[in-house]
N, C-alpha and C positions, 0 to 999 in steps of 0.2 A: 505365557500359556495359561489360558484359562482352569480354574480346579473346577472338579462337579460340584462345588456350592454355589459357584458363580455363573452357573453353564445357563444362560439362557432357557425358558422351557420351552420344551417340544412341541412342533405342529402336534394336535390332537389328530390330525388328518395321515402322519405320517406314524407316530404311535398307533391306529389301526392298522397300518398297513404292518408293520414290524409283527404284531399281532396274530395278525392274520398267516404271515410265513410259519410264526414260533407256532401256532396249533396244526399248520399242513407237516410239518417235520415232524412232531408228535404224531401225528396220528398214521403217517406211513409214512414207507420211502420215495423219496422223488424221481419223477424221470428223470434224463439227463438234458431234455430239455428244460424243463422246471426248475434243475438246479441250477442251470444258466442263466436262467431268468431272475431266482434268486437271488446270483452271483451279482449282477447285474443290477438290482434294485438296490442292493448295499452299496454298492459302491458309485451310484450315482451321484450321492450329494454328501457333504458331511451331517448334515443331519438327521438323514438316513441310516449312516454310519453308527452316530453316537443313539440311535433307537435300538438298533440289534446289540449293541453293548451292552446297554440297558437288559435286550431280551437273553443274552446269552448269563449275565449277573444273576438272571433272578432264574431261569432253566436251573444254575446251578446252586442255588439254592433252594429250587424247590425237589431239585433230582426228577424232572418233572412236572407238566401241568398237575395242580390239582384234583382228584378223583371228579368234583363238581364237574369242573371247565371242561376235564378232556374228555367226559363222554358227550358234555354237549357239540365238541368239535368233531364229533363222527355224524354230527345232524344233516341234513342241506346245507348249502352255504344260503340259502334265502331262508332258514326257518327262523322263527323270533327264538328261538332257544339258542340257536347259536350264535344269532346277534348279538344279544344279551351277553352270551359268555366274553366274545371280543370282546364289548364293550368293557366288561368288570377286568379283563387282560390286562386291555389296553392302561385303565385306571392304574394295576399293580405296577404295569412299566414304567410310569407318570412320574411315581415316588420310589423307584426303587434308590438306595439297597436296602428302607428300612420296612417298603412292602410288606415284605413276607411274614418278618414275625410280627409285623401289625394283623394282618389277616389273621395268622395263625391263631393270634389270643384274644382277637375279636368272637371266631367263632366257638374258640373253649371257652370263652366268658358268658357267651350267650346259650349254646346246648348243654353245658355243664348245669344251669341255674337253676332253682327252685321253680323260678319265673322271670319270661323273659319278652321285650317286645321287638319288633323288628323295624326298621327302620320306615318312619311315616307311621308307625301304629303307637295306639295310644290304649291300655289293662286296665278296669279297675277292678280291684279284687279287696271282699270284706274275710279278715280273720278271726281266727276262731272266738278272740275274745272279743270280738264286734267292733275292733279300731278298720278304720278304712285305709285302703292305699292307691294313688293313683299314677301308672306308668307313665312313663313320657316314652318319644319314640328311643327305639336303639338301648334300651335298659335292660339289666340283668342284676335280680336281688336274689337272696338265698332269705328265709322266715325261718328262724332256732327258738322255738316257743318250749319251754321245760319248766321242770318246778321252781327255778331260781328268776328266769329271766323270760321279757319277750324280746327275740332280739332280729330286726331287719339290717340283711350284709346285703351294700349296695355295692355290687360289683363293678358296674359301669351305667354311665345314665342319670336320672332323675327324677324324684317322687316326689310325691306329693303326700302328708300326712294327717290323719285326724282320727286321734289318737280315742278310747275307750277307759275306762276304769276297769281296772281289773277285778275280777270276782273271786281269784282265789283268796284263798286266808292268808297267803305269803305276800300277798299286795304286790305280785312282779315290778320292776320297774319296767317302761318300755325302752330299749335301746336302738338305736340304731350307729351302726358303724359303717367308715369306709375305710380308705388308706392310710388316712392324712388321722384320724383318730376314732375318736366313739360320742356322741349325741343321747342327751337323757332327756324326754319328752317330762317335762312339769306342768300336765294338765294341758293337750295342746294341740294347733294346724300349722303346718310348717312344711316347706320344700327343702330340700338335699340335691346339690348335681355335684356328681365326682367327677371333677376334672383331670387332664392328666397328670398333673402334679397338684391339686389343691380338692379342697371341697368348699364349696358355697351352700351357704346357710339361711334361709331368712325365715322369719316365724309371722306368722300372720295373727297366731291367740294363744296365747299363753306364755310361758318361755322354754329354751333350751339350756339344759348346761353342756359343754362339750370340754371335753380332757384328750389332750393331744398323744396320738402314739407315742409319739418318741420323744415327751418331754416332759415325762409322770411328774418329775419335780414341781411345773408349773404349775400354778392355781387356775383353778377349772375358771373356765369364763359362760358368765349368763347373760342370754340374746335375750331379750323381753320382746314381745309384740310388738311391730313397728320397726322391727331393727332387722339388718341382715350383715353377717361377714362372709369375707373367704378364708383358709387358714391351709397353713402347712402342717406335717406331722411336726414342727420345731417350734412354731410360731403363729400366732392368731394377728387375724389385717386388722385394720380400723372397722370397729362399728358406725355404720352408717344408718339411713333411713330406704327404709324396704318399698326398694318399685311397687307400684299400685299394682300393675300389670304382671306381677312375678308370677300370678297364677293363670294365665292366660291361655296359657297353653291347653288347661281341661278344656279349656270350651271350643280350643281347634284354631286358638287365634295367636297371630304373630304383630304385639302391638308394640310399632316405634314413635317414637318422640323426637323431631329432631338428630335421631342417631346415623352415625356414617353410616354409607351406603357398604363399606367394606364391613361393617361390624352386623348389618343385618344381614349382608349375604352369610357371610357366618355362620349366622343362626338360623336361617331359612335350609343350609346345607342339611342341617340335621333331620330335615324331614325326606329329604329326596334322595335316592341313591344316585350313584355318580360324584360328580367333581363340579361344582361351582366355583368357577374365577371370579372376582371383579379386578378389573384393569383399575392398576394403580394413580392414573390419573383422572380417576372418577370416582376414588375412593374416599375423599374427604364429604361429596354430595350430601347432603342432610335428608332423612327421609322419614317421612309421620303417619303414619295412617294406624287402618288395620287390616290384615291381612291373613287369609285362609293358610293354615298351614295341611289341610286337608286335602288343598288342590295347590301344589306348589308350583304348577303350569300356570297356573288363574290368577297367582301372587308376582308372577315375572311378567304375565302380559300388565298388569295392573303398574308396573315399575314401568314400563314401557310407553304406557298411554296416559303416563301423569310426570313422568322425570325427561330428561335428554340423555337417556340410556337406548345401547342397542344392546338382544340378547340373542346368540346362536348358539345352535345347539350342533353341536359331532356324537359322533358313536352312538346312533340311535338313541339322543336326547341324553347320554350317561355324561354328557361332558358341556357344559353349558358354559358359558365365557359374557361377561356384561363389560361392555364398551363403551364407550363415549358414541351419542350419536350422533 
């Protein structure tokens, strides 16, 4: 017998549909015809089956749609609002059981923040003491400027840095922190993305020192220009040499070199809401260009009209799958 680690994933097409039941039972009671119908769409296939498992797992962990979703589910069933909510459904059913407190701390991470971007959008914002900062999409930083410190808490996401001299008489240092530990700007332009267990580092001018959370005893390690790591709260990776293109993203670009197709779809995810697949045997593909991450429709037809990729879209475009063509 199969575990749900190994469980095949689900039609996109029958996760709508499971979807689409879990917001009609929210939002009223059913006739007795409907629940026949119901009755009757589960128990057609096992795949169908194993999607209202899914929806009934994650009802009971949310006690409920979410306030967003379930007022969209009183829409039209033709309106783009309600589309939109199946669609975002359908995605938490996709991943459940770890769904929900994914969501949950996505959006305390992003409305809790100082400052935050949303997914595809890109901030930039000058502070007070004239260092610049620039958002990437899906980011959330908190700014703690005081008589001791200037200090940037990157919640989730990735910045871009360039840093100012400080004018007070305390000479702040500028810091920035994530999970994994704390970053001291030494005169300096430099990106930060916190990943889910690590942080990535690369400095484009001047250096960083960084000291690890959970490993005060360790000697701070210094990135110089040209260099980039990733690191744990326990442990710092190998320094390497810093991608040309690490800052690409200001300008709206998604530049590959020869990289798998499965590691750009990747990274092109983080611009588009929804779910991008690449099928595993079309994952090692090599792919180089550059591409708009502004229009991440226009970066899939472009995969499409230069590689042996096919790209289809389910749940009104929230669910995208690349295939061998």
């Amino acid at each position: 017998m199969l575990t749900r680690r190994h469980e095949p994933p689900l039609d996109p097409k029958v996760l709508e549909e499971a979807a689409e039941w879990l917001m009609r039972l929210s939002e009223r009671d059913l006739s007795d015809s409907e629940r026949a119908e119901w009755e009757c769409w589960r128990a057609s296939s096992p795949e169908r089956g194993r999607a209202w498992s899914r929806a009934q797992v994650l009802q009971g962990k949310l006690g409920g749609l979410p306030r967003s979703l379930a007022m969209s589910a009183l829409d039209r069933p033709s309106s783009p609002e309600r589309r939109a909510a199946l669609g975002k459904l359908a995605l938490l059913l996709a991943v459940v059981p770890a769904s929900w407190g994914s969501w949950k701390l996505a959006q305390s991470q992003q409305w809790s923040a100082d400052y935050h971007t949303s997914v595809g959008e890109r901030r930039e914002l000058t502070l007070a003491d004239g260092s610049h900062l620039t958002l990437n999409t899906d980011t959330a930083i908190d700014v703690l400027f005081d008589t001791q410190q200037r200090l940037i808490q990157v919640r989730e996401g990735e910045i871009l840095v360039q840093t100012a001299p400080d004018a007070s008489p305390q000479g702040r240092p500028f810091l920035v922190s994530t999970r994994e530990g704390r970053m001291q700007a030494l005169g300096t332009r430099f990106t930060v993305r916190q990943l889910p267990s690590r942080t990535q580092l690369a400095v484009l001018e001047g250096a960083v020192r960084i000291e690890l959370a959970n490993a005060r005893q360790a000697a701070p390690l210094i990135v110089n220009a040209g260099q980039r790591t990733d690191f744990s709260s326990l442990a710092f990776g190998p320094l390497t040499p810093t991608d040309r293109n690490v800052g690409a993203w200001t300008q709206g670009m998604l530049m590959a070199d020869k990289m798998r197709l499965a590691d750009f779809v990747a990274e092109l995810a983080r611009y588009r809401r929804g779910f991008v697949r690449c099928d595993p045997a079309i994952a090692e593909l090599r792919v180089s260009g550059a591409f708009p991450i502004n229009d991440t429709q226009r970066t899939l037809n472009m995969l499409v009209q230069t590689y042996p990729v096919l790209v289809t879209g389910h749940l009104s475009g929230y669910w995208v799958t690349l295939s061998p063509a």
